[in-house]
C-alpha positions as CSV (number, residue, x, y, z in Angstrom):
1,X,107.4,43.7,174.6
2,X,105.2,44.9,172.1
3,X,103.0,41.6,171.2
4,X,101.6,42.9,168.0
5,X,97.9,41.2,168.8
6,X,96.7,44.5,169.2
7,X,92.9,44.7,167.0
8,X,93.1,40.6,166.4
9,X,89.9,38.5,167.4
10,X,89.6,35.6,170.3
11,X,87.3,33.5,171.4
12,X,88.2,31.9,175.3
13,X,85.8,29.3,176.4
14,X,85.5,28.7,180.3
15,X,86.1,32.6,180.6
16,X,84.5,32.8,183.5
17,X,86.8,32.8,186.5
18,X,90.1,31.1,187.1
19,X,92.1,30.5,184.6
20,X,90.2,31.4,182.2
21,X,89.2,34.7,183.2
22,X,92.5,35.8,183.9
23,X,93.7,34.8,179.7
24,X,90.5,36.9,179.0
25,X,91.7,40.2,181.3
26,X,95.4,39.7,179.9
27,X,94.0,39.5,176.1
28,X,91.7,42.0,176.5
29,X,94.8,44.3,178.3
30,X,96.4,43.7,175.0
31,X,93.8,45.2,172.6
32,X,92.3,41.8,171.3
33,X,88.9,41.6,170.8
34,X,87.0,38.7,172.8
35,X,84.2,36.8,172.5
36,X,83.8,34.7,176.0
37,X,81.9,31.6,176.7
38,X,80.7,29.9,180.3
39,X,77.9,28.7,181.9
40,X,77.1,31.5,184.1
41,X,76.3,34.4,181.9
42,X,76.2,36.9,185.0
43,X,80.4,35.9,185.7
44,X,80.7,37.1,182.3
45,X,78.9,40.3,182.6
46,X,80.8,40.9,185.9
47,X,83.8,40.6,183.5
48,X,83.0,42.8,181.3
49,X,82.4,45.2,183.6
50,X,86.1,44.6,185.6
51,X,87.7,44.8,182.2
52,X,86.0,48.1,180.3
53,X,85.7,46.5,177.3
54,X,82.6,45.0,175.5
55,X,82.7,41.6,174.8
56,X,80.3,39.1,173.0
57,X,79.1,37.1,175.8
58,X,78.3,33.8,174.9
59,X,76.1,32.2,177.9
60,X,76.5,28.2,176.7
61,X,77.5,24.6,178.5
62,X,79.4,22.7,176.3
63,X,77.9,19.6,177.0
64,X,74.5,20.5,175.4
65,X,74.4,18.9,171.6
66,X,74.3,22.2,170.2
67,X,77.2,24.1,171.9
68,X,79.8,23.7,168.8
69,X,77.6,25.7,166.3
70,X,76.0,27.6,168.7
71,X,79.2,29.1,170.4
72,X,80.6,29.7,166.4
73,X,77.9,31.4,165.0
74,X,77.4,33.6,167.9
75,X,81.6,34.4,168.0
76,X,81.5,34.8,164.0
77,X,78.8,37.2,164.4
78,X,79.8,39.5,166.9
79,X,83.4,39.6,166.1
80,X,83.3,38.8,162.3
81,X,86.4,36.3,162.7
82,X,87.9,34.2,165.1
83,X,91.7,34.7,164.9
84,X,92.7,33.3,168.4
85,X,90.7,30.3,169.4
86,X,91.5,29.0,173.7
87,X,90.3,25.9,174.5
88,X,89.9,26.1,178.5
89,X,86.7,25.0,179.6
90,X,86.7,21.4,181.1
91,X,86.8,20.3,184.5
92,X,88.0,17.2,186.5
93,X,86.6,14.1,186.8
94,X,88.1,11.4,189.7
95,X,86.5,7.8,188.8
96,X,86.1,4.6,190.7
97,X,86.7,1.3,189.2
98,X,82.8,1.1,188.6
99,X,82.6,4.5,186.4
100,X,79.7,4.0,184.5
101,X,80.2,5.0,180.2
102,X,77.6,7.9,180.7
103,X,80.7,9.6,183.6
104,X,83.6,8.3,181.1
105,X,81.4,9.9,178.0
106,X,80.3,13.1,180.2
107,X,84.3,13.7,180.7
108,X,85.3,13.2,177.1
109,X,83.1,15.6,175.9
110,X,84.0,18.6,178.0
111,X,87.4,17.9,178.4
112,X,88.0,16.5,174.2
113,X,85.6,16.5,172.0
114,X,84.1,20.4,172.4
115,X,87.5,21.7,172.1
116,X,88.4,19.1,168.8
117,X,84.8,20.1,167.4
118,X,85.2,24.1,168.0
119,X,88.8,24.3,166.3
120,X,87.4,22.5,163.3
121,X,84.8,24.6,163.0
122,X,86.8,27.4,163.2
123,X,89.6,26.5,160.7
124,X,88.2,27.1,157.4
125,X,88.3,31.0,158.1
126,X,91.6,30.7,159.8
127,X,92.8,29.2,156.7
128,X,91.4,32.0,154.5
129,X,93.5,34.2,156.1
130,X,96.4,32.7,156.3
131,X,96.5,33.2,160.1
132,X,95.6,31.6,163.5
133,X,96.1,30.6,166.8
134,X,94.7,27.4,169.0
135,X,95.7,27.2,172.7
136,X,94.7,24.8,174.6
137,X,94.5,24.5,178.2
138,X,95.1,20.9,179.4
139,X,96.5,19.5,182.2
140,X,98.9,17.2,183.3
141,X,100.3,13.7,182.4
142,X,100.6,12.2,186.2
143,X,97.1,11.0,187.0
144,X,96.8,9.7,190.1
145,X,94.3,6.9,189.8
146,X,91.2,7.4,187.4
147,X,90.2,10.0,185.9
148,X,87.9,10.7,182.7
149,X,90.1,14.0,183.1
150,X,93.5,13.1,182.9
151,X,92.3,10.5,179.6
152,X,90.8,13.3,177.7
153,X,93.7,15.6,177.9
154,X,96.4,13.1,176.6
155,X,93.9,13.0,173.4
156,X,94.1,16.7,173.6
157,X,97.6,16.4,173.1
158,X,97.8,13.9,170.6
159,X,95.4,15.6,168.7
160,X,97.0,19.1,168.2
161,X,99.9,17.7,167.7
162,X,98.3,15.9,164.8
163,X,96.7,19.3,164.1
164,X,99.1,21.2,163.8
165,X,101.4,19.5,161.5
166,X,98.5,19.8,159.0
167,X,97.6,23.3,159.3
168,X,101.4,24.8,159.8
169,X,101.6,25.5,155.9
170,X,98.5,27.8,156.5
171,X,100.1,30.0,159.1
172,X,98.1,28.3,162.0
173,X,100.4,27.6,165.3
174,X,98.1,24.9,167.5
175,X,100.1,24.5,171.5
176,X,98.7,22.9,174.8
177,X,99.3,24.6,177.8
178,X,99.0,22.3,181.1
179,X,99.4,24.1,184.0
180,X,100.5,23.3,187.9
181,X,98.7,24.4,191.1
182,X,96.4,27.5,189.8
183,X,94.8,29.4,192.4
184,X,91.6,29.6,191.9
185,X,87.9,28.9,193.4
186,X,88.2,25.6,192.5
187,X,91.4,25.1,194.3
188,X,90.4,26.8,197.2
189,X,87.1,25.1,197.6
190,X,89.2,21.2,197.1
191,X,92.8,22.0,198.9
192,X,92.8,23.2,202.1
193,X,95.5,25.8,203.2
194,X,97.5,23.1,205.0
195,X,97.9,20.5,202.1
196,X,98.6,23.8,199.8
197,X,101.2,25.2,202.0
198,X,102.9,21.7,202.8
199,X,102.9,20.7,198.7
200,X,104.4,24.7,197.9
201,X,107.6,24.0,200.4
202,X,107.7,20.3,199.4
203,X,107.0,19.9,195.8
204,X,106.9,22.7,194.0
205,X,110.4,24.6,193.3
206,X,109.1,28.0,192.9
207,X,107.7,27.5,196.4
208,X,104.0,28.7,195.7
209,X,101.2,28.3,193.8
210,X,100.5,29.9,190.1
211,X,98.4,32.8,189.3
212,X,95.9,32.8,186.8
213,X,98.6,35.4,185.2
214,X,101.3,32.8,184.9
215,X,98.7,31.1,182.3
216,X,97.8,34.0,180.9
217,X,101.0,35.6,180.3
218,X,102.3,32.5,178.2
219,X,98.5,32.6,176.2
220,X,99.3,36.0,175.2
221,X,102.7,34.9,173.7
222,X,101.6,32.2,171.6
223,X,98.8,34.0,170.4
224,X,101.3,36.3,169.3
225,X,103.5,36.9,166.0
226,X,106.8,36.4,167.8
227,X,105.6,32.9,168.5
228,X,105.1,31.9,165.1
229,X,107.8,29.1,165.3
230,X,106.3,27.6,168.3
231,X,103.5,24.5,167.2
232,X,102.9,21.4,168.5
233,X,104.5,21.8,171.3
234,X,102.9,21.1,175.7
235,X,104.6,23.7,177.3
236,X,103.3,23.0,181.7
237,X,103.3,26.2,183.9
238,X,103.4,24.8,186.9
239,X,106.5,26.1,189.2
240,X,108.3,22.8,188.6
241,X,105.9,20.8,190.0
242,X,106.3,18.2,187.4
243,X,109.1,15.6,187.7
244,X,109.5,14.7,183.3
245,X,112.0,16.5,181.8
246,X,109.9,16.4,178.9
């Protein structure tokens, strides 16, 4: 299927590895021009390198005050726009009862607020054109017990729901995308292969875990033309894992 994304601009925050290097490698496979954002600037180099295809790397942590503007100017610069924005950096954050507000404030920001504060910043010239994309990667709505995580992803969803009923008459489609059991280092370092095997026969329908593909494959869609009636909406990826039918 011919996407027709082919010469458009990205920016993919937690780019990385995992999930996020995988939407990267698929985007980049489809002729998008990328501007790519983690922690570990060497990750992204490697990236580069597995990909052929230059990239503005963008070595940032998004809990540092500065991150918004600095990730923004540094995109807008090396790319000239930002016509595909993917929220995915974040990370997971299991409380106890006792959770001080610096742990509840530390997971809000990386798993909210960046994201809300980077697709703001980014609108104005998404609006100019009368175009745009914003995908976020979130997770899902069955937390456990606490977690600053699980909190900060049901604002993600309230808010680009919110989002993108105002920005729809600009040509601006805003999704969520929560996905199931990802492989990926960070799975691999937390679930060992017995619990993964015993929750891919028992739980999951599919019978496996995801690929970093699985994600990526469904990023490229909606960043796409052909998804252009497709906003608002939390689509999971997950294998069936999830019991809601909504």
């Amino acid at each position: 299927m011919e996407l027709g994304i082919q010469g458009r601009t990205a920016l993919v925050t937690g780019a990385s590895m995992g999930i996020g290097r995988g939407i990267a490698a698929a985007l980049s496979r489809e002729g998008v021009r990328l501007a790519v954002v983690a922690r570990r600037r060497n990750l992204l180099e490697e990236l580069q390198k597995e990909i052929g295809a230059k990239l503005v790397i963008i070595e940032c942590d998004l809990l540092q005050e500065n991150s918004v503007e600095r990730i923004a100017a540094a995109a807008l610069e090396g790319l000239g726009s930002v016509e595909i924005l993917v929220n995915n950096a974040g990370g997971s954050r299991r409380f106890t009862l006792d959770a001080s507000e610096a742990q509840w404030e530390e997971a809000l920001t990386l798993n909210f607020t960046r994201q809300r504060q980077l697709a703001h910043r980014l609108l104005a010239q998404m609006i100019a054109r009368k175009w745009g994309r914003i995908i976020n990667i979130t997770g899902k709505s069955e937390p456990e017990g606490l977690n600053g995580a699980f909190a900060a992803k049901a604002a993600m969803h309230s808010w680009a729901k919110g989002l993108s009923r105002e920005v729809g008459k600009h040509g601006i489609t805003v999704n969520c995308v929560p996905p199931g059991r990802i492989l990926s280092e960070q799975i691999l370092r937390n679930y060992p292969p017995e619990f993964r095997k015993r929750e891919s026969e028992e739980d999951i329908p599919v019978g496996e875990y995801g690929q970093p593909a699985d994600i990526a494959n469904l990023v490229c869609f909606l960043a796409s033309p052909l998804a252009r009636y497709i906003t608002g909406a939390v689509i999971p990826v997950d294998g069936g894992l999830r019991r809601y039918q909504f």
